[in-house]
N, C-alpha and C positions, 0 to 999 in steps of 0.2 A: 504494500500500500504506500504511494508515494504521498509527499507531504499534500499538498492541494487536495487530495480524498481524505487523509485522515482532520484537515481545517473546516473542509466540508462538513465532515461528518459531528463534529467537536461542534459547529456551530449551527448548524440545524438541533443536535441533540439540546442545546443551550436555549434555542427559541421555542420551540418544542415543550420542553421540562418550564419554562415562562410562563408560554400558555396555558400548559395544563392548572398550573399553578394559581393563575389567575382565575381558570373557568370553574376551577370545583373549590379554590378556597375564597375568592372573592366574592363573585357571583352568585351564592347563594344567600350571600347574605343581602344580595342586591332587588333579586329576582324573587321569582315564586317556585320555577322551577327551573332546572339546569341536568339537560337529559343526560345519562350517559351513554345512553347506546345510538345517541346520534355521533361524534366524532367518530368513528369507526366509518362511519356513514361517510362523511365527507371527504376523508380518506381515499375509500372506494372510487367517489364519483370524479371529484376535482384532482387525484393525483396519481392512481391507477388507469383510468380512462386516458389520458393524452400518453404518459410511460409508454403504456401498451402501445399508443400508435406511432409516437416518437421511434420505439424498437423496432418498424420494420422502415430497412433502409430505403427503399421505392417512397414511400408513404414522405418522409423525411425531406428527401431529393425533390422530391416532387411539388413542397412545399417551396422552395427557395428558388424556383425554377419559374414557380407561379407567381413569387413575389417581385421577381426580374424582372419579369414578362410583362406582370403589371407597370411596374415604374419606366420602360421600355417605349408602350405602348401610350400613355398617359402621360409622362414628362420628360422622355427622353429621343424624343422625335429630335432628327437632327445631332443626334449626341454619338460620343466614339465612346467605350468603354473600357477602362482598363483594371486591371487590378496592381494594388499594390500592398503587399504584405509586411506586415509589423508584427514580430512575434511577440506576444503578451502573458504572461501569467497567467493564469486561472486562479482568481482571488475570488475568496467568501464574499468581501463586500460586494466585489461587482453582482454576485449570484445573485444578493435578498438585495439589489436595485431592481436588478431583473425581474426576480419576482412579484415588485410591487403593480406592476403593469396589468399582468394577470391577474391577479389578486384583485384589484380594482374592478378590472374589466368584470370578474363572475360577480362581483356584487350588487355590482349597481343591474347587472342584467338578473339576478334573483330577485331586488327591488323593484324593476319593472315587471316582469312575469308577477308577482307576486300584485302590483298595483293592477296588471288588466287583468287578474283575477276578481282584484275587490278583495283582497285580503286586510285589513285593519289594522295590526301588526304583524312586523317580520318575525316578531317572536313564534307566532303560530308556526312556523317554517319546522312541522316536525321528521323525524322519519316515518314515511307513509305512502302510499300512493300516489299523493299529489309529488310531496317534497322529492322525493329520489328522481322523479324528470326533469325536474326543474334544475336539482346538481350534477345529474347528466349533462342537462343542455349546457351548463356553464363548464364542464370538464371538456365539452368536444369542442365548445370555442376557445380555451384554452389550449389545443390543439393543434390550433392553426397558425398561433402567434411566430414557433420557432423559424415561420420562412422568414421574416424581417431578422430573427436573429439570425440567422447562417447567412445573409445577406450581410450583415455587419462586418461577422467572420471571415467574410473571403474577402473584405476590403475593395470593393468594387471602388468606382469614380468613374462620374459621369460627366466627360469634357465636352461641351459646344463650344467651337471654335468660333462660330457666330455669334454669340451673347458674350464670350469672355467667360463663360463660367466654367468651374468645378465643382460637384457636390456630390456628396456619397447619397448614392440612393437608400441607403439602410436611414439618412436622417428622417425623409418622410416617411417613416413610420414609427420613427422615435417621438414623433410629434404626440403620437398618442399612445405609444407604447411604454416611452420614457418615465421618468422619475416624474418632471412635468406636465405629461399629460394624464399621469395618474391621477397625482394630485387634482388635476381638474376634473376628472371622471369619480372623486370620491367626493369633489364640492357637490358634482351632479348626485351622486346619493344623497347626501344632507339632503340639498336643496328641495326633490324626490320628496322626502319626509315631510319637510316642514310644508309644501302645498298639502300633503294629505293629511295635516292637524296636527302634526308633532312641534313640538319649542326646539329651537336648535339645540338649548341642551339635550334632550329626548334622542336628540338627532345623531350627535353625538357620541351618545350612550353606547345608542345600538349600531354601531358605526366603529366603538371598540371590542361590542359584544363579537359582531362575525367577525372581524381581526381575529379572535385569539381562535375561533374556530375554522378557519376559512385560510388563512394565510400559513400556516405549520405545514398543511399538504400541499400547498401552492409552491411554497419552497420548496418541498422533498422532491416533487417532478422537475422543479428546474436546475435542483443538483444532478439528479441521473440527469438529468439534458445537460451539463457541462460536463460531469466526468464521464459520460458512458457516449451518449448520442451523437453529439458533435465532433469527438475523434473516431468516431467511426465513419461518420456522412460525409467530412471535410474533403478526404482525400479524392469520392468519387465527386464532389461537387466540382474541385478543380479541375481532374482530368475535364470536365463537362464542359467549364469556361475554357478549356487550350483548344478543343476541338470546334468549339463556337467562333471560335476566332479572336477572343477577348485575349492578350496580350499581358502577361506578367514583368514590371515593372518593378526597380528598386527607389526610381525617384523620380516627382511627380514634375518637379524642375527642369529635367534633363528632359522630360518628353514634353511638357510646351517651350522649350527651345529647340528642339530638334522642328518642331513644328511651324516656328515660328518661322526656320531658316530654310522654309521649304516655298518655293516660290509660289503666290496664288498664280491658279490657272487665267488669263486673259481671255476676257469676253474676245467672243465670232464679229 
């Protein structure tokens, strides 16, 4: 077990042993009731569900392929592609940034399901019939996130010679994926509540309530997704970008100067 897996696991087990911490010895002094045989539940849906699909490499590849093709097709009209690799560490921190993306994203979308239902509180959100599709639905969007991340990964950059620009296509979707679009996807839950009668303290409340439940498995998937998933998808993803034509790069300097001293073509 190299270091990176065992911080991994040392720091999940730490967030982890928080939460439990918080949900069975705080919380019921807060609450009315506090289940136990729903985390197990949530488990299941939010971090076995994407694992499982994260683990077959097609599934994976396929994600990040679709994510290209999106920003390609959408904002990279006109644009040359390259890649440029920066070997990085596999740090804990970056992981539970990562994770907070997700985490946000299945909440606010349990808050909605929950609102076109006509649910009153989220607290009713038990294990049940209703509740297990509802964390289904939020584990298989969950799912889908890693194409922006392996997008990251490969270091792409998307040069228009026309506009003067550069930009990494992995940023449009950090926009919402990020640290700061979380954030705003978690004001979107408050916000959520307080039209349907809650005080933003209320709002709040239950806003740290699924944190402690919601976010423990949100993380454990997106550690197997740095330690296991990603070195295993990486290497076919780039053979994909050589055969594509996309061009591997040491420095992004030396190729808009190479560029620069390339004659334009004269107009007919």
């Amino acid at each position: 077990m190299d270091r990176a897996a065992r911080t991994h696991i040392l720091g999940f087990v730490v967030v982890l042993g928080v939460a439990l911490g918080i949900h069975y010895g705080i919380l019921p002094f807060l609450v009315r009731r506090v289940g136990v045989r729903e985390v197990p539940a949530y488990f299941l849906a939010v971090a076995l569900v994407p694992v499982g699909l994260w683990l077959v490499p097609s599934f994976s590849r396929a994600l990040a392929r679709g994510a290209f093709e999106a920003h390609r097709r959408l904002l990279g009209k006109g644009g040359i592609y390259v890649r440029l690799p920066i070997p990085e560490p596999v740090r804990f921190r970056d992981t539970a940034l990562m994770a907070i993306g997700p985490f946000a994203i299945d909440v606010l979308l349990m808050a909605e399901v929950l609102y076109l239902l006509g649910a009153a509180d989220l607290r009713q959100l038990q294990v049940g019939l209703v509740a297990f599709p509802i964390l289904l639905l939020a584990g298989l969007l969950t799912s889908l996130i890693p194409g922006a991340w392996l997008l990251d990964a490969l270091e792409f950059r998307c040069i228009t010679p026309t506009r003067g620009e550069v930009v990494r296509p992995a940023e449009w979707f950090e926009r919402t994926l990020g640290p700061v679009g979380a954030v705003a996807l978690l004001a979107g839950f408050v916000t959520l509540l307080h039209t349907s009668g809650y005080e933003y303290g209320q709002a709040l409340f239950l806003l740290g309530l699924w944190a402690v439940r919601i976010f423990p498995p949100v993380l454990a998937s997106v550690c197997v997704y740095r330690l296991v998933v990603e070195p295993r998808v990486l290497p076919g993803l780039e053979a994909w970008a050589a055969a594509a034509g996309i061009e591997t790069r040491t420095s992004l300097p030396q190729v808009l100067r190479e560029w620069a001293a390339t004659p334009a073509p004269r107009d007919p």
